[in-house]
CHARMM-style PDB file with segment names, atoms N, HN, CA, C and O in Angstrom:
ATOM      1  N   UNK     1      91.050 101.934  86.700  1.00  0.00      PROA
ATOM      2  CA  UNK     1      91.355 103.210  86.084  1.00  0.00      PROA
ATOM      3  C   UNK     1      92.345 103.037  84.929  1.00  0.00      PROA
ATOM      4  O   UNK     1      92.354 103.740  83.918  1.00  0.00      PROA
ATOM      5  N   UNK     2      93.054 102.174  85.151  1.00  0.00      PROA
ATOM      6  HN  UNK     2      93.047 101.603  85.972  1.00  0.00      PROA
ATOM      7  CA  UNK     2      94.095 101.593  83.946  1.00  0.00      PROA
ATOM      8  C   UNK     2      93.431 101.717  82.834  1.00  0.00      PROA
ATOM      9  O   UNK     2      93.643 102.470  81.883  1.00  0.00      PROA
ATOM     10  N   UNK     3      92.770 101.085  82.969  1.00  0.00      PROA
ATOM     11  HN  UNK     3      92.598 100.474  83.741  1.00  0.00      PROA
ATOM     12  CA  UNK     3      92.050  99.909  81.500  1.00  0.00      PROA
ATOM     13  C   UNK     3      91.123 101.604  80.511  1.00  0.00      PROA
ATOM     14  O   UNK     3      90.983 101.690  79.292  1.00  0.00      PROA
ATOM     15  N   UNK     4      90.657 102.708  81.599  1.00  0.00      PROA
ATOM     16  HN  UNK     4      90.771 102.638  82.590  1.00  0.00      PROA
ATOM     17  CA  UNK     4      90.126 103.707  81.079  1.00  0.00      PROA
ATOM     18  C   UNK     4      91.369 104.989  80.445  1.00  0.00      PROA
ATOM     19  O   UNK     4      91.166 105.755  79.503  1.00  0.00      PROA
ATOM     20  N   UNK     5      92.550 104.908  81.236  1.00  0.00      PROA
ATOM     21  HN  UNK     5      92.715 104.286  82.001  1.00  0.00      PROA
ATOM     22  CA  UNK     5      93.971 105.880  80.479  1.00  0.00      PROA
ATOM     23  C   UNK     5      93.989 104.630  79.301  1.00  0.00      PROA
ATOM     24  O   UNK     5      94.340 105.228  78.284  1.00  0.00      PROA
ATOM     25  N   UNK     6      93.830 103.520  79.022  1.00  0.00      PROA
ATOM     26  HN  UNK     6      93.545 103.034  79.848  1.00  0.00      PROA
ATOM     27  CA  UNK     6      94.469 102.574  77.820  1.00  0.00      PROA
ATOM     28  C   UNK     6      93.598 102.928  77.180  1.00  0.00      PROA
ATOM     29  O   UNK     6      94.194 103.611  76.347  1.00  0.00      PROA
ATOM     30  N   UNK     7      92.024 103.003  76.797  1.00  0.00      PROA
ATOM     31  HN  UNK     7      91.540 102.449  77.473  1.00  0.00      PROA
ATOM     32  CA  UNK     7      91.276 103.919  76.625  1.00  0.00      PROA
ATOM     33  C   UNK     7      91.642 105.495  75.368  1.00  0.00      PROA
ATOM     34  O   UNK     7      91.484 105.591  74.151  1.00  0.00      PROA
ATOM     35  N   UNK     8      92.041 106.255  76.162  1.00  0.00      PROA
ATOM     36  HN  UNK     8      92.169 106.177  77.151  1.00  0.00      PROA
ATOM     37  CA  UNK     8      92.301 107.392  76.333  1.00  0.00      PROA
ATOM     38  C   UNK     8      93.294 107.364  75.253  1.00  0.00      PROA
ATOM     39  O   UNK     8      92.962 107.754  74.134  1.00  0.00      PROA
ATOM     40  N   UNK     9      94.641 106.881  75.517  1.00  0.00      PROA
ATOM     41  HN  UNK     9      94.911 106.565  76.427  1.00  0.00      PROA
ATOM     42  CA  UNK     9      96.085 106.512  75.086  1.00  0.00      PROA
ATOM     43  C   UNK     9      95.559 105.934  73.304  1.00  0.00      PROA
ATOM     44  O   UNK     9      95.795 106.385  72.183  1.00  0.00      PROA
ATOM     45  N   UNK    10      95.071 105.201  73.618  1.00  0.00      PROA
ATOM     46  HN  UNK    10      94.880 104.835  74.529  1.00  0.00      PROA
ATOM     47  CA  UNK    10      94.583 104.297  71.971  1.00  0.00      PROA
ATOM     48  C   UNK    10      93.974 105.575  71.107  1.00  0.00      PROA
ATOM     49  O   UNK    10      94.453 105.727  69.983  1.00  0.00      PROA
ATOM     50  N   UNK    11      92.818 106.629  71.608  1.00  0.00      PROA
ATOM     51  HN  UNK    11      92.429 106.505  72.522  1.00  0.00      PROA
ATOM     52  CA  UNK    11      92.139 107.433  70.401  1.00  0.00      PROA
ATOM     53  C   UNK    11      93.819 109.016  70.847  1.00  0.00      PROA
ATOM     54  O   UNK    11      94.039 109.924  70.045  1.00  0.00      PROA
ATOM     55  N   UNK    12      94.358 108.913  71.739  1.00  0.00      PROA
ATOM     56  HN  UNK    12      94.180 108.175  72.391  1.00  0.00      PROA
ATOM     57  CA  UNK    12      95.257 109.871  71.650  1.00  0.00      PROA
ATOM     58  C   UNK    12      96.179 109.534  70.437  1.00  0.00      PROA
ATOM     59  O   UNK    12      96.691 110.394  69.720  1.00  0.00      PROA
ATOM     60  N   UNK    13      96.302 108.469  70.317  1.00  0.00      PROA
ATOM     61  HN  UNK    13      95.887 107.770  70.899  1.00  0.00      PROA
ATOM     62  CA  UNK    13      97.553 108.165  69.036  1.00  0.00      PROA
ATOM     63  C   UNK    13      96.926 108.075  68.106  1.00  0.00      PROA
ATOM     64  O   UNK    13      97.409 108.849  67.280  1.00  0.00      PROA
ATOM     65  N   UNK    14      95.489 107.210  67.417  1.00  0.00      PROA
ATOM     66  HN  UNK    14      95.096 106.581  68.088  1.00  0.00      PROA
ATOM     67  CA  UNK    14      94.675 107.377  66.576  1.00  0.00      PROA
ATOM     68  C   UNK    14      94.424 108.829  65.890  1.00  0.00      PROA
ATOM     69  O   UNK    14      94.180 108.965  64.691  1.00  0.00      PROA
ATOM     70  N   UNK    15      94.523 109.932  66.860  1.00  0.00      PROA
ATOM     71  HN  UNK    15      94.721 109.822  67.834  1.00  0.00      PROA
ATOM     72  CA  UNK    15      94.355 111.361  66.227  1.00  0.00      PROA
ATOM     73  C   UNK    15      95.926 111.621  65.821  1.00  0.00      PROA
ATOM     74  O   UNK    15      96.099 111.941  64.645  1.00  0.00      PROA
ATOM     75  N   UNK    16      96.880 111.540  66.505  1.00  0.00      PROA
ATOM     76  HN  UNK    16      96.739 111.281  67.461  1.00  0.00      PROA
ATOM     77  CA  UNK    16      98.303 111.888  66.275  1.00  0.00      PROA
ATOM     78  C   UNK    16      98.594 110.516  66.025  1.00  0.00      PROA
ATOM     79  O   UNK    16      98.394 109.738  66.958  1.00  0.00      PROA
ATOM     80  N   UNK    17      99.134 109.959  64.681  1.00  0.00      PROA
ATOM     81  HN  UNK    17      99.297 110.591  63.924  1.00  0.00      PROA
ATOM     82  CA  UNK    17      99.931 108.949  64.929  1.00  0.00      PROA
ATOM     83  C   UNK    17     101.165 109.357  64.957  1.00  0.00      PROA
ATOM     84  O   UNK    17     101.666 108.727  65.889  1.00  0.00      PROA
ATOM     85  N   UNK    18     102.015 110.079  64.466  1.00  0.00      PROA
ATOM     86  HN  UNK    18     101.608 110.591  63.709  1.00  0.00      PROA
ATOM     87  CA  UNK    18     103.514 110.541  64.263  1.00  0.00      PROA
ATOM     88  C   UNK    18     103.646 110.917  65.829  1.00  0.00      PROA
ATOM     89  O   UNK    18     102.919 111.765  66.348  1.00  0.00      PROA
ATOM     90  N   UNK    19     104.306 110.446  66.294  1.00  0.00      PROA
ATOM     91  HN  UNK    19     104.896 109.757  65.872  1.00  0.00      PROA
ATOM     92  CA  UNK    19     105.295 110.367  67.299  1.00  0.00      PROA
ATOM     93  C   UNK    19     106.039 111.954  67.572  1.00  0.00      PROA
ATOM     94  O   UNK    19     105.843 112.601  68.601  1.00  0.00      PROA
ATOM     95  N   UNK    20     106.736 112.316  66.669  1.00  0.00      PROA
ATOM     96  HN  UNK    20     106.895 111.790  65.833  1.00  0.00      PROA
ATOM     97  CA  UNK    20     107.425 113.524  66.394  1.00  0.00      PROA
ATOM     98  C   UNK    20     106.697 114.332  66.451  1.00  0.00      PROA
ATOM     99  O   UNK    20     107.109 115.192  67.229  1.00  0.00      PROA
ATOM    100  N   UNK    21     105.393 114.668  65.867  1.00  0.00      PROA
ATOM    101  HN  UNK    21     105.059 113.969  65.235  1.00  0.00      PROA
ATOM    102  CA  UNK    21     104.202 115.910  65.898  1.00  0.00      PROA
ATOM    103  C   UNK    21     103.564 115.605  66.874  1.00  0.00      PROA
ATOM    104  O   UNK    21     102.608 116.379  66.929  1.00  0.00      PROA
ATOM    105  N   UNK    22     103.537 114.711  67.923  1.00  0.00      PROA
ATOM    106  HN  UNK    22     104.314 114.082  67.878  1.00  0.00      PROA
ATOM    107  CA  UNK    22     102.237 114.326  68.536  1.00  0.00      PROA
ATOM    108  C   UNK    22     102.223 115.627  69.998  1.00  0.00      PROA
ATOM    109  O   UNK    22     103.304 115.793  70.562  1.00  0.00      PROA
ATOM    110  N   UNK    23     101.181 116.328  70.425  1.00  0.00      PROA
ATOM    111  HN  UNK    23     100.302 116.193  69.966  1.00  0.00      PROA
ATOM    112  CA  UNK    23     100.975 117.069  71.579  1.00  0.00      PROA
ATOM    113  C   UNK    23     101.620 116.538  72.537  1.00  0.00      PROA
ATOM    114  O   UNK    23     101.587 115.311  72.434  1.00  0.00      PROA
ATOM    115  N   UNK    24     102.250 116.930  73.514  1.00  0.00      PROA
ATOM    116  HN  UNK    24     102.276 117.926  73.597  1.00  0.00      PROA
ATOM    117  CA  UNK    24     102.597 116.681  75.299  1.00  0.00      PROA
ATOM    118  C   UNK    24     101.077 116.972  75.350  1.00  0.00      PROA
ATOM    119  O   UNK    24     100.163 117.508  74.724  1.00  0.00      PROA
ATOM    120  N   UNK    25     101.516 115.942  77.057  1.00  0.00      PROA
ATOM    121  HN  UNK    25     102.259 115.506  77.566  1.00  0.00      PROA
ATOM    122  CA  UNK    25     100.094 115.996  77.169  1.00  0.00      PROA
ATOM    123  C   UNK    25     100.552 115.497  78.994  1.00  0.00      PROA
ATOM    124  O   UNK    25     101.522 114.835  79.363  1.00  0.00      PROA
ATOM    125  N   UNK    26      99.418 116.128  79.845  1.00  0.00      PROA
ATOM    126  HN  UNK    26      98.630 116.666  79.545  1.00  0.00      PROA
ATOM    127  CA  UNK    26      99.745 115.542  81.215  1.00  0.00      PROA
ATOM    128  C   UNK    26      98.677 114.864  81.805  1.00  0.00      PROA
ATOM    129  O   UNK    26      97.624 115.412  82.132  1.00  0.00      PROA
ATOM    130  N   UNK    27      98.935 113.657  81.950  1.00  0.00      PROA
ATOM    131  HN  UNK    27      99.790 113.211  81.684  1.00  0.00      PROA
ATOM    132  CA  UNK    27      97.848 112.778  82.738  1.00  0.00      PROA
ATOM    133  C   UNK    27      97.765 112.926  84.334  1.00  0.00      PROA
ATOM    134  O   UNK    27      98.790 112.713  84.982  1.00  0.00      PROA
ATOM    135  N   UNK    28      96.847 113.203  84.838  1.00  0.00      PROA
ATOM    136  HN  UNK    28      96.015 113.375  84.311  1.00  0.00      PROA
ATOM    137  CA  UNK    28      96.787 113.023  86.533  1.00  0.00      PROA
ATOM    138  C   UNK    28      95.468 112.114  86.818  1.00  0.00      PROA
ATOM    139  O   UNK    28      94.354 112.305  86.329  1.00  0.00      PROA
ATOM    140  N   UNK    29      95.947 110.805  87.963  1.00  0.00      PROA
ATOM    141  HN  UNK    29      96.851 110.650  88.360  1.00  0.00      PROA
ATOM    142  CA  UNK    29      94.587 110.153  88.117  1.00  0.00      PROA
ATOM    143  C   UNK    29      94.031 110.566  89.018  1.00  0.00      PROA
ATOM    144  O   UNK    29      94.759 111.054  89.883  1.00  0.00      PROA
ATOM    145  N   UNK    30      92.996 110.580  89.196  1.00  0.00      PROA
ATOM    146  HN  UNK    30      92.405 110.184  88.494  1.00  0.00      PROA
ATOM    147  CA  UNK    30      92.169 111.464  90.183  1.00  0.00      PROA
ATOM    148  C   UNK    30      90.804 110.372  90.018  1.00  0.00      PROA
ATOM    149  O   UNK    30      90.754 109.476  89.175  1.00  0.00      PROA
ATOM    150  N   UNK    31      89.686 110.692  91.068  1.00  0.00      PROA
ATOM    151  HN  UNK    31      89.726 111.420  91.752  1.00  0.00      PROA
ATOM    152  CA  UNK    31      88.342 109.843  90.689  1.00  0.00      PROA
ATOM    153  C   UNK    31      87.841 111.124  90.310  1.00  0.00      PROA
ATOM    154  O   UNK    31      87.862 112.230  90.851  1.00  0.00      PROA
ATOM    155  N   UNK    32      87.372 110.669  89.206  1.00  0.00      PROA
ATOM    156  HN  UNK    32      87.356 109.771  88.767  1.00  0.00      PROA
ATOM    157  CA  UNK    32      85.918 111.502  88.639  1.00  0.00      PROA
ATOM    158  C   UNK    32      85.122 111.977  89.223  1.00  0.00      PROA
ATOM    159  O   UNK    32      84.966 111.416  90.307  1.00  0.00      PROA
ATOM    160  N   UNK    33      84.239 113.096  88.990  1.00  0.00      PROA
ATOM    161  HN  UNK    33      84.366 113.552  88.109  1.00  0.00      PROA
ATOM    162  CA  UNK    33      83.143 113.900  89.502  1.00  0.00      PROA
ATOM    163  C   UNK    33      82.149 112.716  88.949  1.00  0.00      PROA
ATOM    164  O   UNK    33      82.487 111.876  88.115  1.00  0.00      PROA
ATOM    165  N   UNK    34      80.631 112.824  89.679  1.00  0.00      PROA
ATOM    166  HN  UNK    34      80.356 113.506  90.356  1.00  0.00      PROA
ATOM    167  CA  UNK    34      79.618 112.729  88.974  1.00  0.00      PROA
ATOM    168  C   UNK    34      79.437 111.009  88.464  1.00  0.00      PROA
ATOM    169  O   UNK    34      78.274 110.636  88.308  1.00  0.00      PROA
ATOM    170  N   UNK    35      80.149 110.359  88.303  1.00  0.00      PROA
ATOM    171  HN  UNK    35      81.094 110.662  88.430  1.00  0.00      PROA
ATOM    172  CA  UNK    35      79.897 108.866  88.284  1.00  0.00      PROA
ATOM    173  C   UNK    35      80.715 108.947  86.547  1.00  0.00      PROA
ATOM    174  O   UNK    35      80.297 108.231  85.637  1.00  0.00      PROA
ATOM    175  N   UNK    36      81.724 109.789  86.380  1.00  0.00      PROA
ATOM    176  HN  UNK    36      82.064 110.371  87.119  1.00  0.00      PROA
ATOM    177  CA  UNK    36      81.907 109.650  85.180  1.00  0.00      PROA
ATOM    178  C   UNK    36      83.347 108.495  85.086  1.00  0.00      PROA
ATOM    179  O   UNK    36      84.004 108.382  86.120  1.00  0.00      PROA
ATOM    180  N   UNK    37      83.627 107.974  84.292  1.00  0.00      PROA
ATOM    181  HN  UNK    37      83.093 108.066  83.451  1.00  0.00      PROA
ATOM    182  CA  UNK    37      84.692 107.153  83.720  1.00  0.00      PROA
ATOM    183  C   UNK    37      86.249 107.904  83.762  1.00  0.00      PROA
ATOM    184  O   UNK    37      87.307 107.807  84.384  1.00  0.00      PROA
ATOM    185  N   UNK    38      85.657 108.687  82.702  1.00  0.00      PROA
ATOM    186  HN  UNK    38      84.798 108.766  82.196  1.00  0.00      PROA
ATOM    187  CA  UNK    38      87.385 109.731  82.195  1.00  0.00      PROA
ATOM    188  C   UNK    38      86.400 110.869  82.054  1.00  0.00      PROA
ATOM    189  O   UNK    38      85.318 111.096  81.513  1.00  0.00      PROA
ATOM    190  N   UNK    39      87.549 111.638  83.010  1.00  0.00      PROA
ATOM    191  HN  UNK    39      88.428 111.454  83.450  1.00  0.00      PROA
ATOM    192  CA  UNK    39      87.482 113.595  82.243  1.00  0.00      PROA
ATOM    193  C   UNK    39      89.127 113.814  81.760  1.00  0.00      PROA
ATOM    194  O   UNK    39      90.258 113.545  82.162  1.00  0.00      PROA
ATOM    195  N   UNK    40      88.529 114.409  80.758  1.00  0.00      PROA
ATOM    196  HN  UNK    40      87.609 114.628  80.431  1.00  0.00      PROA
ATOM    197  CA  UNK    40      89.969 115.270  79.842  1.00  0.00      PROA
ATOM    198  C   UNK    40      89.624 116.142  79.478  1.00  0.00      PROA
ATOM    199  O   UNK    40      88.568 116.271  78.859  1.00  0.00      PROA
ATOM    200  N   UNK    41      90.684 117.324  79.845  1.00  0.00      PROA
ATOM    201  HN  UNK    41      91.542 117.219  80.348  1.00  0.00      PROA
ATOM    202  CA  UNK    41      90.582 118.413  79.200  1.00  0.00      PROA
ATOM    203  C   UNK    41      91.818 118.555  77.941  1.00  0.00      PROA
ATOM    204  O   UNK    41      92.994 118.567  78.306  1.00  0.00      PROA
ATOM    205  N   UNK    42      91.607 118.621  77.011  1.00  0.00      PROA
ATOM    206  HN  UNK    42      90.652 118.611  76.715  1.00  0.00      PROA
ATOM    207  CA  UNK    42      92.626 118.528  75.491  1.00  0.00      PROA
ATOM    208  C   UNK    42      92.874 120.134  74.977  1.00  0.00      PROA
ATOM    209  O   UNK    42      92.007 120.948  74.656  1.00  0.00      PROA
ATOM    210  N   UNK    43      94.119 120.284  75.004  1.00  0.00      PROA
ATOM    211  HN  UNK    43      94.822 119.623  75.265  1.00  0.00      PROA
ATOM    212  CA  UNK    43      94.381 121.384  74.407  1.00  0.00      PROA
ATOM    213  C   UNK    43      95.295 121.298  72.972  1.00  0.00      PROA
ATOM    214  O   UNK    43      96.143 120.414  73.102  1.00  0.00      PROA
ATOM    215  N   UNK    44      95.348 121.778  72.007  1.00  0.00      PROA
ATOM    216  HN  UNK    44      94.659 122.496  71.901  1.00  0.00      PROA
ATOM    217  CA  UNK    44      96.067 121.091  70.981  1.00  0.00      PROA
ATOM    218  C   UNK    44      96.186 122.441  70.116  1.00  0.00      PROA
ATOM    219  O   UNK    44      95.166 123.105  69.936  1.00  0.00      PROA
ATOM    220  N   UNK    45      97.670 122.942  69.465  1.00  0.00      PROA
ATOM    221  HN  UNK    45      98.499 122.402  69.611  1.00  0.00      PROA
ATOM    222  CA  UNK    45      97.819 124.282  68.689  1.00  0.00      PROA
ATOM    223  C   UNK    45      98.240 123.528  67.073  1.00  0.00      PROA
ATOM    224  O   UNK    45      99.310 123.030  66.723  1.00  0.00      PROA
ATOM    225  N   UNK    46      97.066 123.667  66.379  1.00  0.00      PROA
ATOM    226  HN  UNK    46      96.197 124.072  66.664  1.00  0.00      PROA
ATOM    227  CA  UNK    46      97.692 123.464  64.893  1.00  0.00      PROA
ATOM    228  C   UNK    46      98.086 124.553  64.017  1.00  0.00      PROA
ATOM    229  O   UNK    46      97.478 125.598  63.785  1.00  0.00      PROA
ATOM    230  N   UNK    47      99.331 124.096  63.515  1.00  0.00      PROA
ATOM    231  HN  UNK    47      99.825 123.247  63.704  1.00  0.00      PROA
ATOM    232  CA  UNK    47      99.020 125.577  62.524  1.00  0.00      PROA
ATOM    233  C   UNK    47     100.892 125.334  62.700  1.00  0.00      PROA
ATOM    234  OT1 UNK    47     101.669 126.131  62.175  1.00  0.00      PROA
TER     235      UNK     47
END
C-alpha cells in the first residue's frame, strides 16, 4: 500500500508544487472496494 500513497504523494505535489499554497489533505489506509489500487476523493478551492 506504501508504494501506491508514494504514488499518490508524487502527482499530489506535481499539481501543487509550492509548499505554502499546497491543499491539506487527509490520508486514511483502508483496502479498497472492488480490486481497486487507490481511491481518492480530492477536494481543492481555487480562487
Amino acid at each position: 500500500m506504501d508504494r501506491h500513497r508514494a504514488a499518490l504523494n508524487d502527482a499530489w505535489t506535481a499539481t501543487f508544487p509550492d509548499p505554502d499554497s499546497m491543499p491539506a489533505r487527509q490520508v486514511v489506509a483502508a483496502p479498497p472496494d472492488g480490486g481497486a489500487l487507490v481511491h481518492a476523493d480530492l477536494l481543492s478551492w481555487l480562487g
